[in-house]
Backbone bond lengths (Angstrom), bond angles and torsions (degrees), N, CA, C in turn:
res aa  C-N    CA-C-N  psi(-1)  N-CA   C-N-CA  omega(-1)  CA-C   N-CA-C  phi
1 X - - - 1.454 - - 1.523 108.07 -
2 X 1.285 139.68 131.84 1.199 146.25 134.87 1.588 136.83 -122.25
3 X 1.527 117.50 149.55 1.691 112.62 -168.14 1.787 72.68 -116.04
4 X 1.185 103.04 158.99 1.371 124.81 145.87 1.826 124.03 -112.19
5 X 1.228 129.45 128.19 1.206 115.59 -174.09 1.686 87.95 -116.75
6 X 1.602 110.81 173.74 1.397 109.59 147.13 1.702 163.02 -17.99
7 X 1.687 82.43 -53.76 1.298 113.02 159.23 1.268 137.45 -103.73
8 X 1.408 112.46 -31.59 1.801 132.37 179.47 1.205 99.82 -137.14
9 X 1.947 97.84 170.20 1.414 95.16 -178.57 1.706 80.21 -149.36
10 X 1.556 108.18 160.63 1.321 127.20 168.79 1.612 118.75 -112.03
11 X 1.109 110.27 124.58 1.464 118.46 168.57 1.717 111.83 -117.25
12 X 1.314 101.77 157.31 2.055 117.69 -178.59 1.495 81.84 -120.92
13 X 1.388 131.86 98.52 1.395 115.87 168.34 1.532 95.91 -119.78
14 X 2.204 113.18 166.00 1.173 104.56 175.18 1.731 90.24 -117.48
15 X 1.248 83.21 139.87 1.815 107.94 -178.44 1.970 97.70 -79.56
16 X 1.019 108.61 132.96 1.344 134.77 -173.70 1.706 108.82 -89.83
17 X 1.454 102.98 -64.68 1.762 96.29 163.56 1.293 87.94 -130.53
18 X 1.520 84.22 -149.62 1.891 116.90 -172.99 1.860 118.22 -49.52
19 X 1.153 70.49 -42.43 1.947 98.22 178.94 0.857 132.17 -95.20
20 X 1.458 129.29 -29.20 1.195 135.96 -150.38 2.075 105.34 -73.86
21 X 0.932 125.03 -12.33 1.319 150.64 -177.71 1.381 96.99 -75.59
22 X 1.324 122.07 -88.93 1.368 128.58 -169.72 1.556 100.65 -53.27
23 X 1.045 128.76 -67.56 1.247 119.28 -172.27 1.790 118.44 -61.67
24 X 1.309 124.62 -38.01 1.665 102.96 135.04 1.328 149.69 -35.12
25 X 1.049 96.84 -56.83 1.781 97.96 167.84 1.747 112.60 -56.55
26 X 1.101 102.21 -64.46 1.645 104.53 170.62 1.143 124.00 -44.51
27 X 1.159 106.07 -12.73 1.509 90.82 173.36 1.392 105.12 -131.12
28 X 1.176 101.66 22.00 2.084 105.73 169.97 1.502 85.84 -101.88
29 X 0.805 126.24 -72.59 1.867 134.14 -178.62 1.476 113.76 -25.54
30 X 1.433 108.31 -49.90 1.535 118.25 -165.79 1.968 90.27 -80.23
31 X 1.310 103.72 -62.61 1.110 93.34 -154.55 2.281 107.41 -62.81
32 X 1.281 115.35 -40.56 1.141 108.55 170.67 1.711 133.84 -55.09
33 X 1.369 98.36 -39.87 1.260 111.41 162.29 1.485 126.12 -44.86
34 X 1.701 107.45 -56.57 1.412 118.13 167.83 1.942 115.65 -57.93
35 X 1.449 127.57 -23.95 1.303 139.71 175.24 1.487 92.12 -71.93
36 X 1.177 124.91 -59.87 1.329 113.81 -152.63 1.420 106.77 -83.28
37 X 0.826 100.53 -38.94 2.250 110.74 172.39 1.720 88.56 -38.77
38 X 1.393 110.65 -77.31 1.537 122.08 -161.09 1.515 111.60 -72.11
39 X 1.064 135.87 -19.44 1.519 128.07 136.20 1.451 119.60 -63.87
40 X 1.008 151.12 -45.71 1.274 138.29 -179.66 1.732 128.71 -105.98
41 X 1.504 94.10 16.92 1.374 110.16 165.56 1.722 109.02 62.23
42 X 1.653 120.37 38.96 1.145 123.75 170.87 1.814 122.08 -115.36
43 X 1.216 98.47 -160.48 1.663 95.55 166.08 1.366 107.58 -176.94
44 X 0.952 109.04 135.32 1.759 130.10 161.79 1.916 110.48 128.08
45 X 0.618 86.10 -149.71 2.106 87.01 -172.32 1.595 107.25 -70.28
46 X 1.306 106.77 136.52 1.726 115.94 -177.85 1.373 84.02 -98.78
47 X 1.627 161.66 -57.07 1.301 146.38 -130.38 1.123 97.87 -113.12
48 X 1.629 151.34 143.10 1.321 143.32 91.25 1.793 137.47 25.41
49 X 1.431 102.76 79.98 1.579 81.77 -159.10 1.455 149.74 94.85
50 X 0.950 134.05 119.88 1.514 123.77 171.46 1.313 122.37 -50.84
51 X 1.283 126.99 159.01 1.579 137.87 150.55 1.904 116.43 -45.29
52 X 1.476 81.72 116.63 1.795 81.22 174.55 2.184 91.78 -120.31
53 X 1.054 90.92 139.81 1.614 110.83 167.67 1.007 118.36 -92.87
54 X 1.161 129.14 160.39 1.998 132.51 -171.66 2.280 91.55 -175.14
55 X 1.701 74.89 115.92 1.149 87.06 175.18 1.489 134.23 -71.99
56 X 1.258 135.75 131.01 1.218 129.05 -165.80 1.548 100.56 -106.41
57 X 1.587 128.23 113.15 1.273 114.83 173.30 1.418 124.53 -114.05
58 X 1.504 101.95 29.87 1.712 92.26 -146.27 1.799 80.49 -146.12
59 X 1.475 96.38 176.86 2.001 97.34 168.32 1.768 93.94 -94.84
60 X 0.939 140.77 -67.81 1.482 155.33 157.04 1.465 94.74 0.99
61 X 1.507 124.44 -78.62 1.260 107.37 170.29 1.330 144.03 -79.16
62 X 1.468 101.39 6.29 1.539 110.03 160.54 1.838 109.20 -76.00
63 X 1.402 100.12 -55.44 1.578 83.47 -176.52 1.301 97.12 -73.43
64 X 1.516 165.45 -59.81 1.478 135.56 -162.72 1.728 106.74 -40.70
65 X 1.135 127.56 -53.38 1.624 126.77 178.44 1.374 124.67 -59.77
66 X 1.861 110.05 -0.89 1.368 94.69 173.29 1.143 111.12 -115.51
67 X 1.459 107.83 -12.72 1.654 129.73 170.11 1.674 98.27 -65.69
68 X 1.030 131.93 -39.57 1.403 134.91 173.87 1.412 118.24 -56.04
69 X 0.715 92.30 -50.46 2.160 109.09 -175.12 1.395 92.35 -88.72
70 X 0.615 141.76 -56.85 1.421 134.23 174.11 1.835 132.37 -41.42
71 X 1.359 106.25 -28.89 1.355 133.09 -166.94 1.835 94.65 -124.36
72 X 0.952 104.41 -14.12 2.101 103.77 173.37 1.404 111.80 -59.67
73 X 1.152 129.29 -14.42 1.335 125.42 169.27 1.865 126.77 -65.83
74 X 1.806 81.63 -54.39 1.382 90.43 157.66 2.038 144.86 -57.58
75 X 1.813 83.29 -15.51 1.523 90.88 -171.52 1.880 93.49 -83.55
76 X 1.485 124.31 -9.13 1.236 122.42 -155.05 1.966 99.92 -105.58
77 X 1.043 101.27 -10.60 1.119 114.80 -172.32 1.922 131.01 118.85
78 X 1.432 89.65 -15.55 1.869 98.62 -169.44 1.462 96.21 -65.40
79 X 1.168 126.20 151.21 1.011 120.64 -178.30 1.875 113.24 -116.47
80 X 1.674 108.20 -7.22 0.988 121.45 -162.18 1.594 94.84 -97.41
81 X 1.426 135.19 76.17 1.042 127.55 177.37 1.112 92.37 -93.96
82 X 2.127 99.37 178.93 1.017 121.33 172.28 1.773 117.45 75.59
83 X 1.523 125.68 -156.02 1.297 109.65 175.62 1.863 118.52 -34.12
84 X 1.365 88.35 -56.69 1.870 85.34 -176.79 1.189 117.88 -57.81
85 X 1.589 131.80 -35.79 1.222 116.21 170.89 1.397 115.55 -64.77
86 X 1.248 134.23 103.96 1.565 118.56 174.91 1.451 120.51 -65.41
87 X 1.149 152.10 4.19 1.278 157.59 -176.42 1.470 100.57 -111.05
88 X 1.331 116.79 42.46 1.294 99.78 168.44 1.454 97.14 -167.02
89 X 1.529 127.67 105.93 1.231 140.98 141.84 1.723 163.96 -127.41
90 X 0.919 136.58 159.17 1.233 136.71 -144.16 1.947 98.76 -127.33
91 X 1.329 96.51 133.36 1.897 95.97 174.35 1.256 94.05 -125.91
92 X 1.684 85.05 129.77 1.839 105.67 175.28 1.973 112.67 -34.32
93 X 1.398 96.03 161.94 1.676 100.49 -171.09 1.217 93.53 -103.42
């Protein structure tokens, strides 16, 4: 599952090893950041913050975390969640 907002974005990803996390993000961050700098003629950080992780070990807390990200639009104000929001989706389990 992921929403993208303006400022932040949410991902449900599954971590492969130890690392494989950090070194994704870093290089989703670096490399998008650098796209959007050089498309819109800016510079310095597009997101809010670093990446924080939260482990999902359970089914219970998999679906509360996608019901979350999923409905984060609404906590921001969009009101067009769900299909209409396009920045925000979920792939069947």
């Amino acid at each position: 599952a992921y929403c993208l907002l303006p400022n932040h974005f949410h991902l449900i990803i599954k971590q492969s090893d130890k690392y494989s996390m950090t070194k994704f993000m870093h290089g989703l961050g670096t490399a998008y950041s650098m796209y959007f700098n050089v498309t819109h003629n800016t510079v310095g950080h597009i997101f809010q913050g670093p990446y924080r992780a939260k482990l999902i070990d359970n089914l219970n807390s998999l679906f509360n975390e996608v019901n979350y990200v999923l409905n984060n639009p609404a906590k921001h104000g969009y009101t067009n969640i769900g299909e209409k929001y396009k920045w925000v989706k979920a792939w069947p389990f």
